[in-house]
N, C-alpha and C positions, 0 to 999 in steps of 0.2 A: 504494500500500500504506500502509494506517495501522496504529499501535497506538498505545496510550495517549499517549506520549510524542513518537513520529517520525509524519509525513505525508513521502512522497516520491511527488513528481509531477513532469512529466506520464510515463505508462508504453506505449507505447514513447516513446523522445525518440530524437532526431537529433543537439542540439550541446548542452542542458543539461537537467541535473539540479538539480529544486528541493529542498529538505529543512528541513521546519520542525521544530524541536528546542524540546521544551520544557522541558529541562534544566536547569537553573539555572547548571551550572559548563561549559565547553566541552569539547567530544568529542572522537573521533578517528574517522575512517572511512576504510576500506577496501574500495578498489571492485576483487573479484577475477572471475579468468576461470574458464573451464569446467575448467580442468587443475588451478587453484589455485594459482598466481601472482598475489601482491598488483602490480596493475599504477599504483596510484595511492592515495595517502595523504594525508589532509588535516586539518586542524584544525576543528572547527566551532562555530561560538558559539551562543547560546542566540539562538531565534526563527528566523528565514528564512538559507537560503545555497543560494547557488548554484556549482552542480560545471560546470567543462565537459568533456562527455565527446566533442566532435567529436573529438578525435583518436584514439579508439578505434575499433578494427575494430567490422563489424556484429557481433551476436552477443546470448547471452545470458552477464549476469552478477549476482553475489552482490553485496549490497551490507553489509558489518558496520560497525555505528557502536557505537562502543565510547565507556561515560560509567560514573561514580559507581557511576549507577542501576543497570547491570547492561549488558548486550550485547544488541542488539537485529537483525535480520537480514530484508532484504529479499531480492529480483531486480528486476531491469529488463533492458528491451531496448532493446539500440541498432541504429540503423537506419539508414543512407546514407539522405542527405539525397535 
């Protein structure tokens, strides 16, 4: 999923999530479930990071990266390896 700002790949993943940010100041992101329980919170800086999401059950989930610019909202799936 792209927009202006955020790339998150690869979609579905198994143990990581990539996320290029073109922000200038660092984020905050929130990877939640299908019930809507933030299960994972992170800080993100401007350009490339990487999430690891192995320890999450399969499934589908939200992904909110919260910056400056505004709040911006994917999905992904996670998949047993």
């Amino acid at each position: 999923m792209q927009s202006k700002n955020v790339l998150v790949y690869p979609n579905p993943t198994s143990t990581t999530l990539f996320i290029d940010l073109e922000y200038e100041q660092a984020s905050q992101i929130h990877i939640i479930d299908a019930t809507g329980r933030i299960l994972k919170r992170e800080i993100l800086v401007s350009g490339s990071n990487t999430i690891d999401v192995s320890s999450l059950p399969s499934g589908t989930y939200r992904l909110k990266v919260i910056s400056n610019e505004g709040t911006f909202y994917s999905g992904f799936v996670k998949l047993d390896r």
